[in-house]
Every structure is written in C-alpha cells, then in structure tokens.
C-alpha positions in Angstrom: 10.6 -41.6 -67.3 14.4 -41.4 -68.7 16.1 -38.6 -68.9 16.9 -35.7 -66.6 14.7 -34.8 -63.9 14.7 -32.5 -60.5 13.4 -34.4 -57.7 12.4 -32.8 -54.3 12.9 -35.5 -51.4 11.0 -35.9 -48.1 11.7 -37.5 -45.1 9.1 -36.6 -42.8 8.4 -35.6 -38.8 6.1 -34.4 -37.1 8.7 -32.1 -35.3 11.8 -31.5 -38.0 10.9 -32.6 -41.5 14.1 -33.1 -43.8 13.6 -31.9 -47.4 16.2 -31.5 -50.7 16.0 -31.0 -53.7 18.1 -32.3 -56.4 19.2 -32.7 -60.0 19.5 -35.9 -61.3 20.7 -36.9 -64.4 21.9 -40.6 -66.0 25.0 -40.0 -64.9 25.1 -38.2 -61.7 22.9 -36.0 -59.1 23.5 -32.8 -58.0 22.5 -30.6 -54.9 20.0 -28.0 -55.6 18.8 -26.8 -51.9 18.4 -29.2 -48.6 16.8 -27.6 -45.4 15.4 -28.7 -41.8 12.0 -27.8 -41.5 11.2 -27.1 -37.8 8.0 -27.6 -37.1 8.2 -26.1 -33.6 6.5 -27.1 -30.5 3.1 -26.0 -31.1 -0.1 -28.0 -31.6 0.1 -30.8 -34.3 -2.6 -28.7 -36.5 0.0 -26.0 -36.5 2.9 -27.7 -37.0 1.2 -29.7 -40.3 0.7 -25.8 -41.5 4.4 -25.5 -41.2 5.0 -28.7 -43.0 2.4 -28.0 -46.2 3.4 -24.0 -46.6 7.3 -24.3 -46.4 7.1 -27.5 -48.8 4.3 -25.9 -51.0 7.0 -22.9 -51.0 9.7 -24.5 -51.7 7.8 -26.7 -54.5 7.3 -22.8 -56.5 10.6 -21.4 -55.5 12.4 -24.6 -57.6 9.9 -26.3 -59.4 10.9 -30.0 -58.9 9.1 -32.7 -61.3 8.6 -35.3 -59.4 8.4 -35.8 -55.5 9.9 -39.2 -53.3 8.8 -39.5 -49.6 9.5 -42.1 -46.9 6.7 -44.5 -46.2 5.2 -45.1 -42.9 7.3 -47.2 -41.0 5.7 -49.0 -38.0 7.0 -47.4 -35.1 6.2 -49.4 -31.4 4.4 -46.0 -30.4 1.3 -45.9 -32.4 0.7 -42.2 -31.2 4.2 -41.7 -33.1 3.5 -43.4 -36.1 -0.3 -41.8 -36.4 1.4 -38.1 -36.1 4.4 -39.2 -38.8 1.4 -40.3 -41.3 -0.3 -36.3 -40.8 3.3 -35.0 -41.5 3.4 -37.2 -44.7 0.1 -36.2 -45.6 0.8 -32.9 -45.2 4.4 -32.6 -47.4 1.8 -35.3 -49.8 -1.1 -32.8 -50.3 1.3 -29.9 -50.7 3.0 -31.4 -53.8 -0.1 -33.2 -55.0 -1.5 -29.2 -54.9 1.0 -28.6 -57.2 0.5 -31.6 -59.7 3.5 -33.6 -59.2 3.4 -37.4 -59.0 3.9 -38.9 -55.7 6.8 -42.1 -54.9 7.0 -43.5 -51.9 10.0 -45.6 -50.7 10.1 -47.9 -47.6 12.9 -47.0 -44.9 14.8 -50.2 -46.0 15.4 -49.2 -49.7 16.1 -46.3 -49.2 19.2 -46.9 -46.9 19.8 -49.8 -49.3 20.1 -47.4 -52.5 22.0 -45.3 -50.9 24.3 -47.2 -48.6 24.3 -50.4 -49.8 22.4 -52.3 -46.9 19.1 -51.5 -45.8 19.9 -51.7 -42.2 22.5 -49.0 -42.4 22.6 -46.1 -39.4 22.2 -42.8 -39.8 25.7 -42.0 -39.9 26.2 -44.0 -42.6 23.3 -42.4 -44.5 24.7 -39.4 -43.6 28.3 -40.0 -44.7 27.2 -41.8 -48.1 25.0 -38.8 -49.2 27.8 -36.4 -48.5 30.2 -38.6 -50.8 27.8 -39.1 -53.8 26.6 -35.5 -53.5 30.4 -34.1 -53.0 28.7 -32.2 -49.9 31.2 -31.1 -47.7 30.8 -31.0 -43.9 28.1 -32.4 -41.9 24.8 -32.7 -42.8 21.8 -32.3 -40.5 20.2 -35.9 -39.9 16.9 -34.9 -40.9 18.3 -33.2 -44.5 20.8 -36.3 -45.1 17.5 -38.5 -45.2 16.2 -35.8 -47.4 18.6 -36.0 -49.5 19.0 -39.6 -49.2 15.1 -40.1 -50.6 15.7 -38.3 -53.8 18.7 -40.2 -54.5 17.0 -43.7 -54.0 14.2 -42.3 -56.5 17.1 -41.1 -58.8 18.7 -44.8 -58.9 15.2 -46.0 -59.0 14.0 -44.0 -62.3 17.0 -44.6 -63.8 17.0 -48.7 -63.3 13.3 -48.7 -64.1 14.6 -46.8 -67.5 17.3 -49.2 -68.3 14.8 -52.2 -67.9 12.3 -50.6 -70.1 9.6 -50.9 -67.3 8.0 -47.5 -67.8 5.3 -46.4 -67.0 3.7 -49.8 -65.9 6.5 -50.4 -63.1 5.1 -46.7 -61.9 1.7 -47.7 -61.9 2.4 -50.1 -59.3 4.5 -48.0 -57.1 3.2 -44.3 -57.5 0.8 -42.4 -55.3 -1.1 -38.8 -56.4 -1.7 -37.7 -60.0 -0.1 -36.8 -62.7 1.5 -33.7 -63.6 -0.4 -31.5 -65.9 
C-alpha cells in the first residue's frame, strides 16, 4: 500500500460528474488531468453511458492504480439520491472493468482531509485543493471535489501506511476487486 501511486478521483452526478487524476507520492500530490463530465440533458440511461465511456476512457488514456469515489450521501430527495447511486455505479463498474480496487469516502472526510473540518463549503474545498495542488485559477466545483477525493485517499494510504494497518485496514473499507 506505501509507496507511490496514481489515483483517479470521482465525485459523482447524475448531470456533471467531477473526475482527476493525480500523482501521489509520500511527500506530495501532483495534478495529472481534472475534467467536468457533462452528462447532458438526456435520459438517465444515456447519461450513465456518458459517465462509464468517458471514465473507462480516461482509466486507459492514464492508467491510474487505484480509484476513490464519494459515497452516497442521503440527500432529502430520494429521486436525487437514487439517480446519484446509478452515476456511482456507473464511474464504479467502469473502473472495476478495468481491475482497479474501489475506496469509497463519506462526504464528511473527505472535506475533513482536505480542509480540515468536515463541514467545510465548497469554496473552501475549492480553494484548499488549488493550494495543495499549486493549481492556479478557479477550479470548476465539480473537478475541485474530484480532485479533492483523490487527495483524501492519498492522505488516507499514506496514514494507513505509517500505522502499519495494511491490507487489513483496506479490507474493511474497500469496494470491487483487486487489480490483476
């Protein structure tokens, strides 16, 4: 689990799903590619196609070894939450079609590894990633959550490395299969 590693994030919509990739390393993480994926405003069938080819694309065009996505949060629309759960089922089947292992991250740790607090507003997701990332600019919302999902795996693989939990602390905490 230590060592360098390229991690694609995921932060996923029905409509506009964020994705990035980066490098991360002990010491630092570097940008590698982050991109809106618009989903248009076609049936949901369609737009799920959208989700799974352009993150099954991207997946071959930089070859990431391991892949963090936003859990399910429980939205007060259940309509809302049942079509975010198809859009993470679709960027989840497109990496687990390539054979990377799956980590899923709850909103709240997410925004807590990257900004500190884990009821942090987008904003301040979006200016934190920028700083730690040295990205200059803004950031679309939808990327900067992206982004900010690789970085909480990166902090977390690293922690679980300097606490010598391995692979049983994955176990636990790890969806799909493993990477051939």
């Amino acid at each position: 689990m230590a060592g360098n590693a390229r991690i694609m994030g995921i932060d996923p919509g029905s409509r506009t799903t964020g994705v990035a990739i980066i490098d991360a390393t002990q010491q630092q993480s570097t940008v590698v590619h982050y991109q809106p994926v618009r989903c248009g405003t076609g049936d949901l069938p369609e737009r799920l196609k959208v989700i799974f080819e352009t993150v099954s694309e991207l997946i071959g065009q930089h070859r990431p070894d391991e892949f963090a996505i936003e859990n399910v949060f429980m939205a007060t629309n259940a309509a809302s939450a049942l079509k975010l759960g198809q859009a993470r089922g679709a960027a989840i089947c497109a990496a687990v079609a390539h054979h990377l292992p799956v980590y899923e991250y709850a909103p709240k740790a997410i925004k807590q590894a990257v900004v500190g607090k884990g009821g942090a507003a987008k904003s301040q997701v979006q200016f934190m990633v920028g700083l730690l990332l040295g990205i200059k600019g803004n950031i679309q919302e939808d990327s900067a959550d992206a982004l900010a999902v690789a970085l909480c795996h990166a902090n977390t693989r690293w922690a679980v490395s300097q606490l010598n939990l391995g692979s049983s602390y994955y176990r636990h905490n790890r969806a799909g299969t493993r990477r051939r």
